[in-house]
BAZALO-865689 format. One record per residue: residue number from 1; residue in three letters; x, y, z of N, C-alpha, C, O in turn. Coordinates in Angstrom, 2 decimals. Example, Ala and Ser with C-alpha at 12.3 -4.5 7.8 and 13.67 -1.06 7.14 Angstrom:
2
    k    r       nX       nY       nZ      caX      caY      caZ       cX       cY       cZ       oX       oY       oZ
    1  ALA    13.19    -5.69     7.80    12.30    -4.50     7.80    13.20    -3.30     7.80    14.24    -3.32     8.46
    2  SER    12.85    -2.25     7.08    13.67    -1.06     7.14    12.90     0.03     7.87    13.41     1.14     8.04
! end
This chain:
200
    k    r       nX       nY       nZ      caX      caY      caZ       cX       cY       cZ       oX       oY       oZ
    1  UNK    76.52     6.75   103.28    76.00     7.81   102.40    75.24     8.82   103.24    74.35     8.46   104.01
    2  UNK    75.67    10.47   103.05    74.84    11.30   103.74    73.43    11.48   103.45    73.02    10.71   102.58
    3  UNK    72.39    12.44   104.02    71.16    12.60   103.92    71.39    12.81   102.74    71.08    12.06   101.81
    4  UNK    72.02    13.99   102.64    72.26    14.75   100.97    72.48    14.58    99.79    72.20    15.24    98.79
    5  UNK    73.43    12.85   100.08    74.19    11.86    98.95    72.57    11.65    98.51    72.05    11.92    97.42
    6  UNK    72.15    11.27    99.31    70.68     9.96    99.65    69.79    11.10    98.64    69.67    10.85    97.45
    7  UNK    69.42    11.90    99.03    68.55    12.51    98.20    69.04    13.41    97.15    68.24    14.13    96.56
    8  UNK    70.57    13.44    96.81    70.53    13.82    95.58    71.01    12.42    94.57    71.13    12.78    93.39
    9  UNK    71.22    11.41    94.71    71.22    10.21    93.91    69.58    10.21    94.03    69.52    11.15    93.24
   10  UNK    68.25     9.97    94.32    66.69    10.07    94.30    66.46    11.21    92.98    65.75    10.85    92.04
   11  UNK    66.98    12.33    92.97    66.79    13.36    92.45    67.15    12.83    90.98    66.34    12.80    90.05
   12  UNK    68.65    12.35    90.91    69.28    12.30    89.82    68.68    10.98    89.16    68.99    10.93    87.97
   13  UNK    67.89     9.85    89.60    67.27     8.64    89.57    66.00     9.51    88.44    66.01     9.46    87.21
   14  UNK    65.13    10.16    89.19    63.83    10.97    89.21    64.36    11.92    87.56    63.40    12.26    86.86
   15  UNK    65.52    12.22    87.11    65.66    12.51    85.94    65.94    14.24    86.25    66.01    15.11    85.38
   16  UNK    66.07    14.48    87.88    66.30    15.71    88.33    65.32    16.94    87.76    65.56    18.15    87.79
   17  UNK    64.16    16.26    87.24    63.02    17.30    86.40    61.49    17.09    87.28    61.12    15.92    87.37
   18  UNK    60.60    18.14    87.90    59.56    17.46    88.05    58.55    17.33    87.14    57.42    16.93    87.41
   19  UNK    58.96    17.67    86.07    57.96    17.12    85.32    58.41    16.70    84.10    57.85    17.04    83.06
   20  UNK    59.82    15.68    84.13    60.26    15.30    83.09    59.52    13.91    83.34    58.62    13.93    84.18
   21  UNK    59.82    12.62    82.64    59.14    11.73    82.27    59.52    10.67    83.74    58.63    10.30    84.51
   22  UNK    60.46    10.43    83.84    60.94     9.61    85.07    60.12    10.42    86.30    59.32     9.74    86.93
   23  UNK    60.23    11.38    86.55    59.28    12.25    87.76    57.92    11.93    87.48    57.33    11.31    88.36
   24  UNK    57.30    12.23    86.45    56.03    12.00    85.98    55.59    10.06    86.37    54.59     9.67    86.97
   25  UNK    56.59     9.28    85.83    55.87     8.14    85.88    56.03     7.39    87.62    55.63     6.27    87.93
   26  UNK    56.67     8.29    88.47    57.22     7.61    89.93    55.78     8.41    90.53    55.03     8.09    91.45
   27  UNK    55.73     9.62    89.56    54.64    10.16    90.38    53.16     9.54    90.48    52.42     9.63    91.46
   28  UNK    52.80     8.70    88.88    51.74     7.74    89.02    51.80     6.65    89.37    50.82     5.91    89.30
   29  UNK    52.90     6.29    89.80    52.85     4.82    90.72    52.47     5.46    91.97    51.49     4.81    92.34
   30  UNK    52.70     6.36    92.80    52.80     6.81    94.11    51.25     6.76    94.29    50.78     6.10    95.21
   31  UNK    50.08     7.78    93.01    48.60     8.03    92.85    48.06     6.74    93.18    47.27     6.48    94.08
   32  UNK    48.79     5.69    92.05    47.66     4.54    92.30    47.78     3.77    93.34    46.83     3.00    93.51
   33  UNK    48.82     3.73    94.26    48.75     3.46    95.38    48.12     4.16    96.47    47.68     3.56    97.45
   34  UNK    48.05     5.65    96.33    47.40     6.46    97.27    45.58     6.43    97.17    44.69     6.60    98.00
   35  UNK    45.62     6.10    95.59    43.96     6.67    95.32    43.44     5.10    95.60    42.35     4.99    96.17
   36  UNK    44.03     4.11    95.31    43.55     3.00    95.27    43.01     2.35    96.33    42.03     1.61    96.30
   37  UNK    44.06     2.82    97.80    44.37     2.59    98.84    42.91     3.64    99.58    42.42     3.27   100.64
   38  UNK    42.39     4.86    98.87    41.82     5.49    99.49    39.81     4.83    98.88    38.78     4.88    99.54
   39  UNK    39.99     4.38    97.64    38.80     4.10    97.11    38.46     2.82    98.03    37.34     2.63    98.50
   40  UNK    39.93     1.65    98.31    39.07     0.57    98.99    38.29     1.00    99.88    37.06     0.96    99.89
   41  UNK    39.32     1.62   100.97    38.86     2.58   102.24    36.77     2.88   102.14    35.75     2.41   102.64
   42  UNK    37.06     3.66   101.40    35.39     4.07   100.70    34.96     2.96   101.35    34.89     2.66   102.54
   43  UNK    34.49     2.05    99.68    34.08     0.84    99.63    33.83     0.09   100.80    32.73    -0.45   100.91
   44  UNK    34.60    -0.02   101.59    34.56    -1.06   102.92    35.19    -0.42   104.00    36.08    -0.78   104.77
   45  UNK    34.56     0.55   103.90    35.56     1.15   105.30    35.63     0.69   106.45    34.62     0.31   107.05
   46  UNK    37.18     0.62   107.12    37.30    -0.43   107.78    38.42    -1.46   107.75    39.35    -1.89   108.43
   47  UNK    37.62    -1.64   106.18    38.50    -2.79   106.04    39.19    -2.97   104.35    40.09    -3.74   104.01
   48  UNK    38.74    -2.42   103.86    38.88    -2.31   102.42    40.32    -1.86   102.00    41.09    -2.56   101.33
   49  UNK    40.65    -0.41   102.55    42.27    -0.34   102.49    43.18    -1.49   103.84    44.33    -1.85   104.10
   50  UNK    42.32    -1.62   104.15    43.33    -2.97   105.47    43.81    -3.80   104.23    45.03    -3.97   104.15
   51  UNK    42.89    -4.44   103.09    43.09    -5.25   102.08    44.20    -4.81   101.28    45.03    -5.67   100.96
   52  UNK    44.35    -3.77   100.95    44.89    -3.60    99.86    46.27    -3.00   100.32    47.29    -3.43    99.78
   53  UNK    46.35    -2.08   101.24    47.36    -1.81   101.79    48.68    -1.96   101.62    49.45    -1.07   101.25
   54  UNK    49.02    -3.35   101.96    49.81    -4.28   102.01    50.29    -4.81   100.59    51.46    -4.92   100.23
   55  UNK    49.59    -5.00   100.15    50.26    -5.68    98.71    50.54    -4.09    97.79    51.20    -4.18    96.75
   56  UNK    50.25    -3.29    98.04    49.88    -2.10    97.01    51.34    -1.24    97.88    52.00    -0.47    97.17
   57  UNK    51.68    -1.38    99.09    53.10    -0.85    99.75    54.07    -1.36    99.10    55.06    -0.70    98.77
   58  UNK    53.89    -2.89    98.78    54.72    -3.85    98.32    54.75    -3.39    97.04    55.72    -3.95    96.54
   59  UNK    54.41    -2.93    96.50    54.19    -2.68    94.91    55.08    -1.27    94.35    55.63    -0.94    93.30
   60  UNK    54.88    -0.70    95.65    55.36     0.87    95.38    57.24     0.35    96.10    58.22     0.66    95.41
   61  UNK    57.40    -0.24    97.14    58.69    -0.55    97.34    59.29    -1.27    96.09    60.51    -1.13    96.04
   62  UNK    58.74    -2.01    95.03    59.09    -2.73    94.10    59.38    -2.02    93.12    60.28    -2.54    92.46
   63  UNK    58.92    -0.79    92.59    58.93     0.36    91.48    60.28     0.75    92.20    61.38     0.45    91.76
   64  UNK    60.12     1.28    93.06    61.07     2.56    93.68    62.72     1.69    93.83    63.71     2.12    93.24
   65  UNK    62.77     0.47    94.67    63.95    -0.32    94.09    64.39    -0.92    93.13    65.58    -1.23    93.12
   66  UNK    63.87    -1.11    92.46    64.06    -1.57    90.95    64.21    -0.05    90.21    64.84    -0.16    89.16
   67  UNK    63.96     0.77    90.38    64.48     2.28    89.53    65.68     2.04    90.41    66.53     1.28    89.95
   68  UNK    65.84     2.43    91.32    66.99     2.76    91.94    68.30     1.82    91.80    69.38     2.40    91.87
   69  UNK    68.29     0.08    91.54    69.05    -0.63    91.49    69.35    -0.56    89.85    70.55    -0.42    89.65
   70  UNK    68.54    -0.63    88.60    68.72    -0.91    87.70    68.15     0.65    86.47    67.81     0.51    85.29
   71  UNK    68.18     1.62    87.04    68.06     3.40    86.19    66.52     2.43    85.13    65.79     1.46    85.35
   72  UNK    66.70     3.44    84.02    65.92     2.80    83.33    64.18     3.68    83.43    64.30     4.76    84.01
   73  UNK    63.06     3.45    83.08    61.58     3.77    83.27    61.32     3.13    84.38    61.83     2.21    85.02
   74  UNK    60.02     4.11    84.50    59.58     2.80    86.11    57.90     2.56    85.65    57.02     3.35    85.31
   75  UNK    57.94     1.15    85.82    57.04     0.35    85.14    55.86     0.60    86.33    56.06     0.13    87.45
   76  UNK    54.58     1.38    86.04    53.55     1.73    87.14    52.85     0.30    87.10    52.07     0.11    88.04
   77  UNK    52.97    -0.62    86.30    52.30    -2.01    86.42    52.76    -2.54    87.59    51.98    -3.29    88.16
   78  UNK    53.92    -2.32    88.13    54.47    -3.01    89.11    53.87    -2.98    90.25    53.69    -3.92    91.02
   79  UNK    53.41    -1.36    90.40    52.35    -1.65    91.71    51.80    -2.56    92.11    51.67    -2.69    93.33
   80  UNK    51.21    -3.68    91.03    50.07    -4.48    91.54    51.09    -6.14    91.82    50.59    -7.26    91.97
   81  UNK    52.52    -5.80    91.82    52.61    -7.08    91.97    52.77    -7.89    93.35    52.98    -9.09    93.45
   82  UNK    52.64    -7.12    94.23    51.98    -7.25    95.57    50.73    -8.39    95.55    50.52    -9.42    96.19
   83  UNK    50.16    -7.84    94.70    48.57    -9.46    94.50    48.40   -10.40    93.74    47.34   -10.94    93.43
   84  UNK    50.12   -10.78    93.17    50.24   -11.64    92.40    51.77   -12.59    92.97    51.91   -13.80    92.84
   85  UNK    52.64   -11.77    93.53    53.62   -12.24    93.97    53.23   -13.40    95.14    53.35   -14.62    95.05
   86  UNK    52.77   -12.68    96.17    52.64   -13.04    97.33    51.55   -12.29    98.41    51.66   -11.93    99.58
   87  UNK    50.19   -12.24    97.20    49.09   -11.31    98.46    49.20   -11.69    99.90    49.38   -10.80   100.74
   88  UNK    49.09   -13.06   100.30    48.77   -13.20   101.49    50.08   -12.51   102.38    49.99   -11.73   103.33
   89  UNK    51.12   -12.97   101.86    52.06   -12.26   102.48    52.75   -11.30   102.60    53.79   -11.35   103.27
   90  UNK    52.28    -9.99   101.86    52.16    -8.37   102.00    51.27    -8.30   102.80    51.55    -7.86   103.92
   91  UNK    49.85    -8.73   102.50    48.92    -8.09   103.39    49.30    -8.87   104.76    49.04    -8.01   105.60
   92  UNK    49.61    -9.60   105.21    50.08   -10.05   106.48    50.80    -8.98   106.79    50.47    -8.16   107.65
   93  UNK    52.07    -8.92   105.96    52.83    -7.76   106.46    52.18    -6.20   106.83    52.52    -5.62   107.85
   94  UNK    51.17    -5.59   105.84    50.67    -4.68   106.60    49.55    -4.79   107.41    49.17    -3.67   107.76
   95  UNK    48.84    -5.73   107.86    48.16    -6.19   108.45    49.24    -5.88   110.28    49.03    -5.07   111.18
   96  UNK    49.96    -6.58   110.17    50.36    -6.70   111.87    51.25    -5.70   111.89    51.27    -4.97   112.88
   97  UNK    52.29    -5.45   110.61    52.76    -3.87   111.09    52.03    -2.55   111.93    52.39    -1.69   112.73
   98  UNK    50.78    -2.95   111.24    49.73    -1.85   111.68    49.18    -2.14   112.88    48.98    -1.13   113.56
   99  UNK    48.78    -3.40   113.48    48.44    -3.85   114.74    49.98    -3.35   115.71    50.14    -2.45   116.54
  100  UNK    50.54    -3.98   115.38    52.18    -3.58   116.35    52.10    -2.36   116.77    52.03    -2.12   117.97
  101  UNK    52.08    -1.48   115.90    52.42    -0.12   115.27    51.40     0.30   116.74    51.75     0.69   117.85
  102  UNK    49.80    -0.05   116.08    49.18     0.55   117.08    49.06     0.25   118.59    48.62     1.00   119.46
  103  UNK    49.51    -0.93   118.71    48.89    -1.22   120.41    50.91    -0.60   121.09    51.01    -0.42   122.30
  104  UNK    52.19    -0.37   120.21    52.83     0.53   121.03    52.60     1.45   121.31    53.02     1.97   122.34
  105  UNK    51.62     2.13   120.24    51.35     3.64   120.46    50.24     3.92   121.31    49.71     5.03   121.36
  106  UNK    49.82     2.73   122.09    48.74     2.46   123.55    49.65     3.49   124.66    49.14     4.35   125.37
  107  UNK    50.96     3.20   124.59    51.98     3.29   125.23    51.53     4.43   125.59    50.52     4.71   126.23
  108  UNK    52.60     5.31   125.00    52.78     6.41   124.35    52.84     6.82   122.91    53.03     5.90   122.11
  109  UNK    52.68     8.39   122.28    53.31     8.09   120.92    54.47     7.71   120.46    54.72     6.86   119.61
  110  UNK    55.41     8.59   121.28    56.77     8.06   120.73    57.27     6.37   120.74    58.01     5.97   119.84
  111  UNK    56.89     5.65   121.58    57.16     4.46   121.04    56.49     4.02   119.49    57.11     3.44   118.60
  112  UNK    55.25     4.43   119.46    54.75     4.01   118.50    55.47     4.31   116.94    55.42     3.55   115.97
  113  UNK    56.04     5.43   117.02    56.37     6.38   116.04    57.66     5.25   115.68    57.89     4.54   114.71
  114  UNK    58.43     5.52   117.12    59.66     4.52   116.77    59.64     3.13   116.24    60.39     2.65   115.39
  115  UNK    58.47     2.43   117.00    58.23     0.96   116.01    57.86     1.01   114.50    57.95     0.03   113.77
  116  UNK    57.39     2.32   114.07    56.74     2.11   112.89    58.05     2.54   112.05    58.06     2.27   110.85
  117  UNK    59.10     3.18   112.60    60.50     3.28   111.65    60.69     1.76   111.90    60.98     0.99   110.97
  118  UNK    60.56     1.45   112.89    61.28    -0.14   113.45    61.02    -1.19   111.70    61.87    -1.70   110.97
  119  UNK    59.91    -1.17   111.61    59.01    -1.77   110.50    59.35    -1.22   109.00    59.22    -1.81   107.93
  120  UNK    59.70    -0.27   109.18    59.38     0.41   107.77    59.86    -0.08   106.40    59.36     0.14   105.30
  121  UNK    61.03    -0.84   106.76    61.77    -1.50   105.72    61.14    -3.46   105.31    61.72    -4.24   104.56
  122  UNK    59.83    -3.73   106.15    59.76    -4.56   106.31    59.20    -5.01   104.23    59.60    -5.89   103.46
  123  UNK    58.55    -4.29   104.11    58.27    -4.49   102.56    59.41    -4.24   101.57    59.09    -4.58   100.44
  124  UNK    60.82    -3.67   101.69    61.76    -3.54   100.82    62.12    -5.24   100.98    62.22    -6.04   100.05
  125  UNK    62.28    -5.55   102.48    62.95    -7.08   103.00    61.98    -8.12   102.00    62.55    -9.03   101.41
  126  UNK    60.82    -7.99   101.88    59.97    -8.87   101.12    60.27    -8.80    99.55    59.94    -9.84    98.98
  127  UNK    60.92    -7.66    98.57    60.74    -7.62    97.71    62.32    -8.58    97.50    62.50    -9.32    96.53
  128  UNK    63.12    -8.43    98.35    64.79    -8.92    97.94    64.25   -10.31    98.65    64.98   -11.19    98.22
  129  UNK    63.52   -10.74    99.32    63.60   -11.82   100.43    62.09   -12.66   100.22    61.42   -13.01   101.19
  130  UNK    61.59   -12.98    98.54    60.24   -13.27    98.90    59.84   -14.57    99.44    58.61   -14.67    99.40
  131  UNK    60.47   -15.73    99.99    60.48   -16.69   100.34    59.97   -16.04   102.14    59.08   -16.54   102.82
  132  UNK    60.75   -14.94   102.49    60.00   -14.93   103.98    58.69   -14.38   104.09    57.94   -13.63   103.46
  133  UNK    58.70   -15.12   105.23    57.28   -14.81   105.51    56.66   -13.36   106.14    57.49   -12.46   106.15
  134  UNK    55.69   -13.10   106.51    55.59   -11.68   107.51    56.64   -11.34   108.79    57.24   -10.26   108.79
  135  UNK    56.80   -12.18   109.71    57.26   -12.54   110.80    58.84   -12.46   110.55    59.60   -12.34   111.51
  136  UNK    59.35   -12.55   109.12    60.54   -12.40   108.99    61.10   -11.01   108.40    62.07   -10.41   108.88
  137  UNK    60.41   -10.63   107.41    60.37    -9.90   107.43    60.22    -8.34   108.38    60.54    -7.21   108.01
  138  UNK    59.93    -8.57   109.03    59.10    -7.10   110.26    61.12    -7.85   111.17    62.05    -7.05   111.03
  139  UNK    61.34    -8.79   111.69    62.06    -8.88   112.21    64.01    -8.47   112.02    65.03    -8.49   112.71
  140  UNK    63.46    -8.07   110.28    65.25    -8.51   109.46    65.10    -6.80   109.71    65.99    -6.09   110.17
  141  UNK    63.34    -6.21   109.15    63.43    -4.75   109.26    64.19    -3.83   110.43    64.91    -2.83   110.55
  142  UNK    63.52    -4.87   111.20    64.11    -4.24   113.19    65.60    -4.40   113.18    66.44    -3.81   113.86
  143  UNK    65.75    -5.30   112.29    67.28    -5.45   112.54    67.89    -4.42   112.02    68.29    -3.47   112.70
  144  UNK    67.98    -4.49   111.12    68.92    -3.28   109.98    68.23    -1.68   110.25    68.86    -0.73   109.77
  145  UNK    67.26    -1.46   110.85    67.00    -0.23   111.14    67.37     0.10   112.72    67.07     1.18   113.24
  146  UNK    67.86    -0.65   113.22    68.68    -0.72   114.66    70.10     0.53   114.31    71.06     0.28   113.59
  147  UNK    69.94     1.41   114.79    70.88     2.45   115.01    70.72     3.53   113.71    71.49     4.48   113.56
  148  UNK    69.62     3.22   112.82    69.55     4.10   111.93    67.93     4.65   111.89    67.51     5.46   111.07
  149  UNK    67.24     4.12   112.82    65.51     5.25   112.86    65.47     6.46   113.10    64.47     7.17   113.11
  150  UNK    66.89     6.87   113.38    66.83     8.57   113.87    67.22     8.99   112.61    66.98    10.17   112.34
  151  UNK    67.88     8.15   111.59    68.76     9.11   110.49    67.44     9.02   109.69    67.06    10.12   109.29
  152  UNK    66.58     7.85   109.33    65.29     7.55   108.82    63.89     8.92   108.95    63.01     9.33   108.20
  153  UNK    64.36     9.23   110.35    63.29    10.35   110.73    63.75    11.72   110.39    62.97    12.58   109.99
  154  UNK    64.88    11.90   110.54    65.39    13.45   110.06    65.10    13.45   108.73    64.49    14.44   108.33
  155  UNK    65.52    12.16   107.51    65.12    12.37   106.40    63.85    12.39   106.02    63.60    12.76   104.87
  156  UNK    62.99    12.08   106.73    61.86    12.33   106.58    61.37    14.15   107.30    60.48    14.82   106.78
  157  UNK    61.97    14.51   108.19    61.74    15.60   108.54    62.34    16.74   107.55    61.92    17.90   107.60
  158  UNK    63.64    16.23   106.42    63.85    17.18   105.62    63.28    17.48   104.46    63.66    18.36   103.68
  159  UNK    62.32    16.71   104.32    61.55    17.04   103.13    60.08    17.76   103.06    59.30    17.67   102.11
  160  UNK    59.79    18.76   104.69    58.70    19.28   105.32    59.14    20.70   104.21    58.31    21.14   103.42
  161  UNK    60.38    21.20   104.30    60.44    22.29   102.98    59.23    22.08   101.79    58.28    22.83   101.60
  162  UNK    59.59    20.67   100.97    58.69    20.41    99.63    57.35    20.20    99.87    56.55    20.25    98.94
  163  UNK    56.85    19.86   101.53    55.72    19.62   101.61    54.77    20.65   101.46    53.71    20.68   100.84
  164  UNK    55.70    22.01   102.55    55.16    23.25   102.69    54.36    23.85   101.10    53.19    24.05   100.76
  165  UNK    55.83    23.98   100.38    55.54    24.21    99.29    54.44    24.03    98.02    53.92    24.75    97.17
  166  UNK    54.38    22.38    98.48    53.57    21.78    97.67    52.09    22.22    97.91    51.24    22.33    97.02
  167  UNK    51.88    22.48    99.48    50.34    22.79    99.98    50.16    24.37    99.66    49.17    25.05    99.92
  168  UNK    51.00    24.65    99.22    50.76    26.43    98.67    50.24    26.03    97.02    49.78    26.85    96.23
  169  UNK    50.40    25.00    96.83    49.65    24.74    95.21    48.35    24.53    95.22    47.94    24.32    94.08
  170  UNK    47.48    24.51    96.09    46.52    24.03    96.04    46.23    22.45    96.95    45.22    21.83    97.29
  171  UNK    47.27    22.29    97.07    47.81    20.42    97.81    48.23    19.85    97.11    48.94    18.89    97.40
  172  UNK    47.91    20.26    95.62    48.72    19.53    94.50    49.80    19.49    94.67    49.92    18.27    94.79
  173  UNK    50.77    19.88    94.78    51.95    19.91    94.73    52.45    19.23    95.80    53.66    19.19    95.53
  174  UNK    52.32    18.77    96.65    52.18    17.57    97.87    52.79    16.25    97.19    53.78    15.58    97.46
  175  UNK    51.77    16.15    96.16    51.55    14.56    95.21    53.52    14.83    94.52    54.27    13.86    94.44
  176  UNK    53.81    15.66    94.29    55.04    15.76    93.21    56.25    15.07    94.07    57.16    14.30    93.76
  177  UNK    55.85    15.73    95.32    57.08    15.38    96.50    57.21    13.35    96.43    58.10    12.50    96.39
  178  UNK    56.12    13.39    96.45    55.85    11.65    96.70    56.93    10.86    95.65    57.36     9.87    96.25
  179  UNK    57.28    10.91    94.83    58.35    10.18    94.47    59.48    10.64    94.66    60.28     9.83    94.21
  180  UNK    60.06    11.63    95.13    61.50    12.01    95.44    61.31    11.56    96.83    62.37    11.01    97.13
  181  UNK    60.28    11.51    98.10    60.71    10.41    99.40    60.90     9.10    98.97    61.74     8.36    99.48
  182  UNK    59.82     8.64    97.67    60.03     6.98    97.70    61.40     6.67    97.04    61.91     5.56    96.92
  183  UNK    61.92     7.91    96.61    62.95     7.17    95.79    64.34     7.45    96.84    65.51     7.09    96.76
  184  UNK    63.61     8.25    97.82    64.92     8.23    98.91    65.54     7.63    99.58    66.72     7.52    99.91
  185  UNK    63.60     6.78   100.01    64.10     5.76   101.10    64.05     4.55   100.37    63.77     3.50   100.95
  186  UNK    64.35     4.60    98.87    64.40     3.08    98.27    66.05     3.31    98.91    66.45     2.61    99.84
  187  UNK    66.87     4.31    98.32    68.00     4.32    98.73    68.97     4.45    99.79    70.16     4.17    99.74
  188  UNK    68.37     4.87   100.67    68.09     4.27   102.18    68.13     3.43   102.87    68.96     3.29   103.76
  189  UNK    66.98     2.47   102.55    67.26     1.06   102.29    68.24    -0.22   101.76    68.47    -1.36   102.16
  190  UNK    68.69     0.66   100.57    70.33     0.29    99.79    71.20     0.57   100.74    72.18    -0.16   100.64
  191  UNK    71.26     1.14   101.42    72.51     2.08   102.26    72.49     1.33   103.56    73.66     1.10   103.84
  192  UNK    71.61     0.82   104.55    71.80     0.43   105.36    71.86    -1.37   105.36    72.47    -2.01   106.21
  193  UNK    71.13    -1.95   104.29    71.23    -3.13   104.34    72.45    -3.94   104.28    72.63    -5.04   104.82
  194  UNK    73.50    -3.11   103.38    75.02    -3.38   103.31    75.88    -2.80   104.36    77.11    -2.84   104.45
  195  UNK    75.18    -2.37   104.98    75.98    -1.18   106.37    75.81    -2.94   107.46    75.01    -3.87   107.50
  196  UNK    77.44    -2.47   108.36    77.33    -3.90   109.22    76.31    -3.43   110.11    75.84    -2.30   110.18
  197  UNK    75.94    -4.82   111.04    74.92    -4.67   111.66    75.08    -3.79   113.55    76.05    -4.03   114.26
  198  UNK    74.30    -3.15   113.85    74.00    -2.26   114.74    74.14    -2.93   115.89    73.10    -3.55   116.10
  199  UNK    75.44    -3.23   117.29    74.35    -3.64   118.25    73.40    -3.05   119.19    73.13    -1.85   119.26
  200  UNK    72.92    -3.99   119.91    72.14    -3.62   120.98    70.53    -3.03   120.82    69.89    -2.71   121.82
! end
């Protein structure tokens, strides 16, 4: 599937409206993960979004594939099932993603940048795969994103148009973009996991 397939199936998911009801409710799952993630922060800075992080990523990968596999509303309760499924093992997962992440980027940046595509799928792998653990997860991620972190990064570089845009609103309009990426790279994720595997 092209970039284009990829983000116009997201679009057509999203109800192709930004402010029809499907846009509206991807857009408050995205908030309560962002604001929630930013209040722990507050609270315990440090360590407070370290906590929550992880299960609350897991929560937003769980909305965004489940719209994408089965159409339908997207249930913003789902966010939280990150701290009911399997807390210890989201927050593990963003716990050492983020350690990894940072001591490559000791390196240089660009390694760092590249491990953190390396990872990125590691919370979709947990929502289809909840029996694994952290360690399996981060590893199935590396796998299946093996020959596809460059296509991962351009799509992320094509959506700097909506960002622009959005920061001419005030920044508001920033927040709108946030569910047409999550619903991109839910499908993204669809796209490469059935794709054979990459060597080398």
């Amino acid at each position: 599937m092209t970039r284009a397939e990829l983000k116009d199936k997201a679009k057509q998911q999203l109800g192709r409206k930004i402010f029809g009801n499907a846009w509206i409710m991807g857009l408050l799952a995205c908030l309560v993960v962002s604001l929630l993630s930013g209040a722990a922060g507050s609270i315990l800075p440090g360590l407070g979004a370290l906590i929550v992080v992880g299960p609350l990523s897991y929560g937003q990968c769980l909305v965004f594939l489940k719209q994408a596999r089965e159409g339908g509303s997207i249930d913003v309760g789902d966010v939280f099932k990150g701290f009911s499924d399997d807390f210890g093992g989201t927050f593990l997962i963003g716990l050492m993603t983020g350690i990894f992440t940072f001591l490559w980027s000791l390196l240089l940046v660009v390694p760092g940048i590249v491990k953190a595509y390396a990872y990125s799928m590691a919370y979709n792998i947990k929502v289809d795969h909840p029996d694994y653990d952290w360690r399996q997860c981060i590893n199935e991620s590396k796998r299946i994103t093996n020959g596809h972190k460059g296509e991962l990064f351009v799509l992320d570089l094509s959506f700097i148009g909506w960002l622009i845009v959005g920061s001419l609103c005030a920044g508001v309009g920033t927040f709108w973009v946030a569910p047409y990426i999550a619903a991109a790279k839910a499908n993204f994720y669809e796209n490469i996991r059935l794709a054979p595997a990459v060597e080398g």
